[in-house]
MIKOL-435117 format. One record per residue (C-alpha): x, y, z; residue in one letter. Coordinates in steps of 0.001 Angstrom, whole numbers, padded with zeros to 6 digits. Layout:
<atoms>
+---------+---------+---------+--------+
:      px :      py :      pz : residu :
+---------+---------+---------+--------+
:       X :       Y :       Z :      a :
...
+---------+---------+---------+--------+
</atoms>
This chain:
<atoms>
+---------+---------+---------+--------+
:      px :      py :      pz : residu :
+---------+---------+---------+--------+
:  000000 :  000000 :  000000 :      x :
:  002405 :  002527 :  001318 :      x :
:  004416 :  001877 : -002408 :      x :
:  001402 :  002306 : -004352 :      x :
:  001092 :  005659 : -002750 :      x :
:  004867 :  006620 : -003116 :      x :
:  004513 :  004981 : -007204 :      x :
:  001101 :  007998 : -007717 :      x :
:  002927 :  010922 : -005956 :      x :
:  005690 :  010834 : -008020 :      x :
:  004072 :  009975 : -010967 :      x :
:  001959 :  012993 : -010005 :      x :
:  004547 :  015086 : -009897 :      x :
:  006838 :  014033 : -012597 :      x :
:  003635 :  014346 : -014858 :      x :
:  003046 :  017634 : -013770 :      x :
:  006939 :  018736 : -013906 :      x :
:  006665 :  017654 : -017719 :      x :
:  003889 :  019372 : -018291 :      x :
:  005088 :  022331 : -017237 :      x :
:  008401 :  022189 : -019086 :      x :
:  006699 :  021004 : -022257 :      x :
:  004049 :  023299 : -022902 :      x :
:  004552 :  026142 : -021121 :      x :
:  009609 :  026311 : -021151 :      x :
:  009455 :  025380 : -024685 :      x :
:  008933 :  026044 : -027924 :      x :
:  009274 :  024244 : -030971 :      x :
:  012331 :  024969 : -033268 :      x :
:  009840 :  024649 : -036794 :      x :
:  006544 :  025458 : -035369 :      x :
:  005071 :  024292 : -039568 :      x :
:  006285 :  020665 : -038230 :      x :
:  002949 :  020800 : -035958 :      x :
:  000714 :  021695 : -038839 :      x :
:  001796 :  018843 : -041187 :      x :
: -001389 :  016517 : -041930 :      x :
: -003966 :  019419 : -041345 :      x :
: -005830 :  020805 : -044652 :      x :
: -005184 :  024396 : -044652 :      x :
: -008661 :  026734 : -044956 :      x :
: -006823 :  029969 : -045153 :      x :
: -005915 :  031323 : -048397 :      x :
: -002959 :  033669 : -049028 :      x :
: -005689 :  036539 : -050276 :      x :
: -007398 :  036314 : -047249 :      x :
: -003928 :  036052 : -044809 :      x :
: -003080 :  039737 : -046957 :      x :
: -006807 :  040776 : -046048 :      x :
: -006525 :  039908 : -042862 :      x :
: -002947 :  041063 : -042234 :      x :
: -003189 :  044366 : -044255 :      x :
: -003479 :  048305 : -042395 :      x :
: -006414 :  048929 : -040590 :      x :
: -007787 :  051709 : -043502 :      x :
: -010085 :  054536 : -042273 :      x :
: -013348 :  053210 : -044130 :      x :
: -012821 :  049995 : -041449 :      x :
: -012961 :  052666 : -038146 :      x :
: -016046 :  054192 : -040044 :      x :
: -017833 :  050775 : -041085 :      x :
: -016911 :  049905 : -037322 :      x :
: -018040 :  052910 : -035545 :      x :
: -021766 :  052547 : -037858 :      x :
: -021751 :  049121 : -036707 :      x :
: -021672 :  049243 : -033051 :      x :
: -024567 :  049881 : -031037 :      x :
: -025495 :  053099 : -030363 :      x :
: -027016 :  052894 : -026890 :      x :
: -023781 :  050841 : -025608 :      x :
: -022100 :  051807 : -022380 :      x :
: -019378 :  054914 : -023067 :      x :
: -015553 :  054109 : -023005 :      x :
: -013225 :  055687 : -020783 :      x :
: -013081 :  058982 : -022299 :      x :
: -016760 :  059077 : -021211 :      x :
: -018073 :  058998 : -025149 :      x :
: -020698 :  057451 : -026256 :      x :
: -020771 :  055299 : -029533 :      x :
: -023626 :  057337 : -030775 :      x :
: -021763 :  060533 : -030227 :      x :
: -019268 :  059541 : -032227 :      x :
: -021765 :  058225 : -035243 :      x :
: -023790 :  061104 : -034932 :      x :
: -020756 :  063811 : -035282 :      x :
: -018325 :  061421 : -037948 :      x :
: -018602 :  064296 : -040150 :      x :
: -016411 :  066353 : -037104 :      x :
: -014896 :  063362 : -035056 :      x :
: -013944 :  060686 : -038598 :      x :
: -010482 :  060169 : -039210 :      x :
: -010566 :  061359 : -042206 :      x :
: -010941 :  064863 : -040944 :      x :
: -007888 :  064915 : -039183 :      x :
: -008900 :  065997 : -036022 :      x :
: -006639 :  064327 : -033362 :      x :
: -005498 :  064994 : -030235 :      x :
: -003432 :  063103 : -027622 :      x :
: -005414 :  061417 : -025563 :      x :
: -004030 :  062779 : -022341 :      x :
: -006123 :  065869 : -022978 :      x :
: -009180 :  064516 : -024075 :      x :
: -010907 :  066088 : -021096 :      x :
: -009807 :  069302 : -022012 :      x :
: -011326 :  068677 : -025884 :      x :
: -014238 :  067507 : -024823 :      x :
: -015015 :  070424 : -022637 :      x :
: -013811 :  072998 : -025327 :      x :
: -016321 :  070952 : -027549 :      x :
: -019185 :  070691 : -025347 :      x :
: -018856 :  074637 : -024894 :      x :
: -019622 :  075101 : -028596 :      x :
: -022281 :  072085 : -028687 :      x :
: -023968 :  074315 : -026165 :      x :
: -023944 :  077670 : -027745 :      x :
: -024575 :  075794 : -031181 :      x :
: -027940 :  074056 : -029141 :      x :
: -029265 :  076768 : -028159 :      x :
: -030366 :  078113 : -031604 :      x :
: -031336 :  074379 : -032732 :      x :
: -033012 :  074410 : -029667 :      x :
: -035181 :  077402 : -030456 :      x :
: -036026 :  076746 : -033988 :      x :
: -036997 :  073257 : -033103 :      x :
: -039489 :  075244 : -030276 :      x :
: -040760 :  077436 : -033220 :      x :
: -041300 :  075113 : -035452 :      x :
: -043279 :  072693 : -033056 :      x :
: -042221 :  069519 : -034827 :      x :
: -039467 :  067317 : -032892 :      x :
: -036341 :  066320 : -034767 :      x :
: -034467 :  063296 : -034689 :      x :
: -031478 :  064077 : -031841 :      x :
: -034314 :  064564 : -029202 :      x :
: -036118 :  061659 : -027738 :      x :
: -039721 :  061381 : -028120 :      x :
: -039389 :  061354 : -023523 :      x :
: -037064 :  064279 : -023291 :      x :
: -039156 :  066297 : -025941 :      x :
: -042410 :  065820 : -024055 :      x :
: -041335 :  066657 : -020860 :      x :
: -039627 :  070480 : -023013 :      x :
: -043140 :  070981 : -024444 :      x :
: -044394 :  070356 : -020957 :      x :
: -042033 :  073147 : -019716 :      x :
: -042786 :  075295 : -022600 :      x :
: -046441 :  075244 : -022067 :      x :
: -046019 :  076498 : -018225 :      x :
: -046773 :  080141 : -017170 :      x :
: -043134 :  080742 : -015748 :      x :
: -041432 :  079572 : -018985 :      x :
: -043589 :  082008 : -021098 :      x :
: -043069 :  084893 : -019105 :      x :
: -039065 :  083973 : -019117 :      x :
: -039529 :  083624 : -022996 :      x :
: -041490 :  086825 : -023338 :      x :
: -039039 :  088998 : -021093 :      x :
: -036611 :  087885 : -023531 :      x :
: -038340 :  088606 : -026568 :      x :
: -039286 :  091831 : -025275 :      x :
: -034900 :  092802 : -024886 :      x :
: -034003 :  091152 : -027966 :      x :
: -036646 :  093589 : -029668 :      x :
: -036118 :  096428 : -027150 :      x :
: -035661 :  099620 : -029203 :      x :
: -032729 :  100752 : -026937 :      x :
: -033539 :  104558 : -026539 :      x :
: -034379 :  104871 : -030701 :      x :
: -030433 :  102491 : -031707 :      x :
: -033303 :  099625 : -032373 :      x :
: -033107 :  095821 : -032110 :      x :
: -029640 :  094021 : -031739 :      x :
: -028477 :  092284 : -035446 :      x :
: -025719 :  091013 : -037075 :      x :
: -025423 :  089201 : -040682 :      x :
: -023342 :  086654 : -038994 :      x :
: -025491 :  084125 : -039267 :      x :
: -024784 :  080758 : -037770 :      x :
: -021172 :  081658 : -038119 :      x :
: -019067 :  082250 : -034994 :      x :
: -017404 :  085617 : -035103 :      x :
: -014588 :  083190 : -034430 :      x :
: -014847 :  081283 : -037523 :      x :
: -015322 :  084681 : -039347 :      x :
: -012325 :  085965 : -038025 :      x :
: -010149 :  082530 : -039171 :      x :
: -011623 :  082360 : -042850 :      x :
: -010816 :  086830 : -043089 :      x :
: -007584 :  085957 : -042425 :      x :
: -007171 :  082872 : -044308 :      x :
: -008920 :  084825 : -047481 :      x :
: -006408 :  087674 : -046804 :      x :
: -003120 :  085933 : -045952 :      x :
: -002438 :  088005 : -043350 :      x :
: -003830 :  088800 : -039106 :      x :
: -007185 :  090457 : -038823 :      x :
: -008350 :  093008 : -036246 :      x :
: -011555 :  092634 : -034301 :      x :
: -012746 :  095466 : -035991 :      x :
: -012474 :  094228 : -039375 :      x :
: -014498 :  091818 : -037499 :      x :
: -017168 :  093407 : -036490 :      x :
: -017542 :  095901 : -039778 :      x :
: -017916 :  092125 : -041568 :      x :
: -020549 :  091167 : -039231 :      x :
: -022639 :  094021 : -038858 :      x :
: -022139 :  095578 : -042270 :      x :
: -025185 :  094879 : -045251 :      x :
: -023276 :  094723 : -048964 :      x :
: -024791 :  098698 : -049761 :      x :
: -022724 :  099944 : -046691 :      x :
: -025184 :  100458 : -044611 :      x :
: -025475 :  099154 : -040673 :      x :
: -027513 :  096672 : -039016 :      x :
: -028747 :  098651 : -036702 :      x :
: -028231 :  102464 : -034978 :      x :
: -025276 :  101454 : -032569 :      x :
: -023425 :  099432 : -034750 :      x :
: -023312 :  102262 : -036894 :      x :
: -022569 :  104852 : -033885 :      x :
: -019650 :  102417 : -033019 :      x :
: -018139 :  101842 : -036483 :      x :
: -018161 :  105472 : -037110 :      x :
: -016455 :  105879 : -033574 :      x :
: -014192 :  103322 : -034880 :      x :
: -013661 :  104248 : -038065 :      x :
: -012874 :  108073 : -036438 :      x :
: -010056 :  107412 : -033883 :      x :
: -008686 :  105159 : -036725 :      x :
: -008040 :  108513 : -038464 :      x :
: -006741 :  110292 : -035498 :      x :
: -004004 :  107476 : -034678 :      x :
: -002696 :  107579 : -038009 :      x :
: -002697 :  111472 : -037874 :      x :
: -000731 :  110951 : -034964 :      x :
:  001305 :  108458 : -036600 :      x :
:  002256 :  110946 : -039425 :      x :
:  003042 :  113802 : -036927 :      x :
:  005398 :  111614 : -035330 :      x :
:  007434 :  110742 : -038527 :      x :
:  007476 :  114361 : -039166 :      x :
:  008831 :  115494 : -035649 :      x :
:  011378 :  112923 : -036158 :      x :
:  012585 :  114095 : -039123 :      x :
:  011334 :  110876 : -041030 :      x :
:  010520 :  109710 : -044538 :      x :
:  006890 :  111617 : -044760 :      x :
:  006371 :  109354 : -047618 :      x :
:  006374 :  106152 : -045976 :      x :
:  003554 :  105956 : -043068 :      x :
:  003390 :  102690 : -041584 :      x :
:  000393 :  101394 : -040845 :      x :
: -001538 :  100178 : -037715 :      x :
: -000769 :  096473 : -036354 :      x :
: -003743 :  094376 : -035986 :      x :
: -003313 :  094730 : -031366 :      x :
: -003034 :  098238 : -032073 :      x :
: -006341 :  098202 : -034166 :      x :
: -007898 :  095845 : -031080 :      x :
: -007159 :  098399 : -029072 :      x :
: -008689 :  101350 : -030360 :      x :
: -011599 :  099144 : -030841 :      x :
: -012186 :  098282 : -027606 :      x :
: -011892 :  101516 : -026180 :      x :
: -014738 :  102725 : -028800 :      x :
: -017241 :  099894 : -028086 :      x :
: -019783 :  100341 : -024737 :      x :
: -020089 :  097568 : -022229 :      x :
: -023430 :  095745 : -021788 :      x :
: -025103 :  095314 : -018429 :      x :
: -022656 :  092523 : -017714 :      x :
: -019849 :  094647 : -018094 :      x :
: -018889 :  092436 : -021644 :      x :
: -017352 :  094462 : -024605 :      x :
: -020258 :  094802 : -027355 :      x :
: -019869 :  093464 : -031171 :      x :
: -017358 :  090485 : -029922 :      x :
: -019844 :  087359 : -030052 :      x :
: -017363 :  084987 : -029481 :      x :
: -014214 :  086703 : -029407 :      x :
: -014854 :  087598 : -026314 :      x :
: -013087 :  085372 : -024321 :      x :
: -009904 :  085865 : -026349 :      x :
: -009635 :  090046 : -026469 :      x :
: -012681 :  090672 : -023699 :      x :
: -012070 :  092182 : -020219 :      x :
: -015051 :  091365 : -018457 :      x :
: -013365 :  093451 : -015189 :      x :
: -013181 :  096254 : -017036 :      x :
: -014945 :  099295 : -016413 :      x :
: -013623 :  102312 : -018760 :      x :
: -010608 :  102870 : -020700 :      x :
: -008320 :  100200 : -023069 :      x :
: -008992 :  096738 : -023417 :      x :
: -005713 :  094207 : -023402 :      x :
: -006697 :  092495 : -026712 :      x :
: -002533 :  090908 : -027415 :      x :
: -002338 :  089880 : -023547 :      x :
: -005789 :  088771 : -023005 :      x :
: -005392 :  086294 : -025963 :      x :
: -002190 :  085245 : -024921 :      x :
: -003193 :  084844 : -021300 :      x :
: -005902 :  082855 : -022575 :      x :
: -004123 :  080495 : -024674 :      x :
: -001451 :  080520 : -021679 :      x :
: -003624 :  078974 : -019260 :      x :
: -004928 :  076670 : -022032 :      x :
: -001319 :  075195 : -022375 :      x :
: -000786 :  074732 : -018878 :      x :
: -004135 :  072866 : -018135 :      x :
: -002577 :  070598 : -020996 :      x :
:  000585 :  069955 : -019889 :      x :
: -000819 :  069298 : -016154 :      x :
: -003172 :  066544 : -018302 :      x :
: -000254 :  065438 : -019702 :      x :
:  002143 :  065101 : -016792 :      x :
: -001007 :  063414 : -014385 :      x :
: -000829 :  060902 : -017466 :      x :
:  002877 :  060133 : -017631 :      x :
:  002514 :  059711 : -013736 :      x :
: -000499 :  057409 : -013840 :      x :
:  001385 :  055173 : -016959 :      x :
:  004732 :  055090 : -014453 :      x :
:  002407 :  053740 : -011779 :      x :
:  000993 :  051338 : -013648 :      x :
:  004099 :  050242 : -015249 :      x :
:  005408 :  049828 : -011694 :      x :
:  002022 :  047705 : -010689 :      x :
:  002667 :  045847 : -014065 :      x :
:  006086 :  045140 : -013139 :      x :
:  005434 :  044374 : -009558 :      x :
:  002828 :  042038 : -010246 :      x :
:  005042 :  040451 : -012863 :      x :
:  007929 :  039782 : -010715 :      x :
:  005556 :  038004 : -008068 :      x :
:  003621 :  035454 : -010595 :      x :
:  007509 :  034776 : -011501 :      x :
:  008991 :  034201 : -007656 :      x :
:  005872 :  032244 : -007086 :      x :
:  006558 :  029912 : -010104 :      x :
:  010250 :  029774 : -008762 :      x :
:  009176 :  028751 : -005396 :      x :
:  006565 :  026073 : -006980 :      x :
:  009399 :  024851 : -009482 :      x :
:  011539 :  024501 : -006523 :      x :
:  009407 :  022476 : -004241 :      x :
:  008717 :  020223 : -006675 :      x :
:  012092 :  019464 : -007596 :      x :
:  012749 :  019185 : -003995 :      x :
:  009666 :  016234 : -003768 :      x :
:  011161 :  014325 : -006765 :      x :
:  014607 :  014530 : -005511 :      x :
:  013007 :  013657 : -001748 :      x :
:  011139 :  010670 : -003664 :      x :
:  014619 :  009708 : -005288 :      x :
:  016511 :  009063 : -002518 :      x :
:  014034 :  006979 : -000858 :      x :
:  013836 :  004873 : -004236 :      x :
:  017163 :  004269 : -003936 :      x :
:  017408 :  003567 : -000228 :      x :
:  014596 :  001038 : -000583 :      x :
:  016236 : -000530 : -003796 :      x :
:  019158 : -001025 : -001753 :      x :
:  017321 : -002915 :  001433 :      x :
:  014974 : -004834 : -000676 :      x :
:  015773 : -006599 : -004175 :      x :
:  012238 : -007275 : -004757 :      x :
:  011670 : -003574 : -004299 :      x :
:  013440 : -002821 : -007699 :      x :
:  011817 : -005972 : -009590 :      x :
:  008253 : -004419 : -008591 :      x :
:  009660 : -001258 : -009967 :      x :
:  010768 : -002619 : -013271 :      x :
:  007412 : -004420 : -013338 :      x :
:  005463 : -001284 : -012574 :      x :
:  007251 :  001151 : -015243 :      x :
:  006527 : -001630 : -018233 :      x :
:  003061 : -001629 : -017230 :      x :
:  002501 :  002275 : -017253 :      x :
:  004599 :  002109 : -020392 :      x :
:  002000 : -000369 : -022402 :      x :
: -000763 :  000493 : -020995 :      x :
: -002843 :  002894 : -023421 :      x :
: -003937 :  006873 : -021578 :      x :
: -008022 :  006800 : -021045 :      x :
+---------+---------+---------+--------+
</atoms>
């Protein structure tokens, strides 16, 4: 009994010990050896086509594909954002970013999803018909809130100031369109090859193709404008005189110089923002200011300032976060492979264990090693289950 037991342990182990070293320590020298016999399904056109780039019509045949109401990924995206908006988000646009500041993207693009809503919002309201992005739920329970008193006297208030005739300067219009004054700004100077003021701006945006205004104040402030334009480069030319300079050769305003007269021409609204900026007002606005210059250059630069940094903090908490997990990686590594040691080990200490009491038995009983003999042949022949 007591060899019986001894014969399975170290069959046990020696079985697992093989194992081990033969499937998992090595690897065979001509891996096609193992395939010979099988019928091979694969053809080389379809190894190329399965082998070949990923191409930008698979992302967008994937991205269609996918459901749309599937949980978001870790950027917080959902797959239905990204079918919806392919025509902005597709790779074939060319809009990418590193993914350590995908936050910062996304909240950059969610402000101008939300001042973009708001007018799809509105004409969807005054139309009365529901489109397709808002759920038949979500669209019932805005009608509901449409159709309360405290909505329409909200809504009328602000009818009532977006027609106000503002002392006789009359309702508030530009030709801008759906447009950003942004965007305008970007295709001016892309059509002119050269940096445009925000008062180039503004004269595009409020100007009708006869010359004439959009309303009263845009008029009062472009002629403002247009005036202390004239008395800078009066100025200008009475310096080059005193100086004894070429009278000949004036140069002209830059484009911060231009910014600057601007903003000291244009009134502040009620919230103390610079009027005819639309949404250029977070790059050359002062919202603390109460009278005198605006900082158009430094305001900009400011703002693109801080934009940097909150990107490089993105990208340095994301550098930190792949050390640490290259550090848990390689922790976690270097355990499975000191507990595989250890289990290696003890085994090898069993079988050598098992050894020397094989050969201490063999040596105080000859029958001991004809049993042996007896019981290898029989393992040998006899056929696995």
């Amino acid at each position: 009994m007591a060899l019986s037991i001894l014969m399975k342990i170290k069959m046990d182990i020696l079985l697992s010990s093989t194992s081990q070293t033969s499937f998992c320590l090595q690897s065979p020298t001509n891996p096609s050896e193992l395939l010979k016999g099988f019928t091979s399904r694969v053809t080389d056109m379809m190894n190329q086509n399965l082998t070949r780039p990923v191409s930008d019509n698979d992302i967008r045949k994937i991205v269609k594909a996918v459901k749309s109401d599937s949980a978001p990924g870790a950027d917080g995206m959902t797959d239905k954002f990204f079918q919806h908006f392919w025509i902005i988000t597709g790779v074939q646009q060319g809009h990418h970013w590193d993914r350590s500041i995908t936050t910062l993207v996304r909240d950059e693009f969610e402000i101008i999803c939300l001042n973009r809503m708001k007018g799809m919002v509105c004409q969807a309201k005054r139309k009365g018909i529901r489109p397709a992005w808002i759920g038949d739920t979500l669209w019932k329970k805005m009608c509901a809130y449409w159709a309360t008193d405290a909505a329409k006297k909200k809504s009328e208030t602000a009818s009532n100031s977006r027609n106000s005739d503002r002392g006789g300067l009359g309702p508030f219009k530009h030709f801008a369109g759906q447009m950003s004054f942004l965007r305008i700004q970007q295709n001016m100077e892309a059509e002119l090859g050269r940096p445009v003021s925000i008062g180039e701006v503004f004269l595009k945006t409020h100007t009708k193709a006869d010359g004439t205004f959009s309303d009263l104040k845009a008029e009062q402030i472009a002629q403002a404008y247009e005036k202390k334009l004239d008395e800078k480069m009066s100025q200008v030319e009475q310096d080059v005189c005193v100086n004894g300079g070429d009278s000949s050769y004036i140069p002209e305003l830059s484009p911060a110089e231009m910014n600057e007269i601007f903003l000291e021409t244009t009134t502040l609204d009620m919230r103390g923002h610079e009027y005819g900026l639309g949404s250029l007002l977070p790059l050359y606005g002062n919202k603390k200011r109460k009278g005198g210059p605006g900082t158009s250059t430094s305001s900009a630069f400011a703002h693109l300032q801080q934009q940097l940094e909150a990107s490089q903090r993105l990208i340095e908490e994301q550098a930190a976060a792949n050390t640490r997990r290259d550090a848990e990686t390689a922790a976690a590594n270097a355990r499975r492979d000191a507990e595989t040691a250890a289990r290696d080990a003890e085994h090898q200490s069993q079988i050598n264990t098992l050894k020397m009491l094989l050969t201490y038995m063999q040596g105080k009983d000859p029958s001991f090693s004809e049993f042996m003999i007896a019981a290898s042949a029989s393992a040998t022949t006899t056929p696995m289950p």
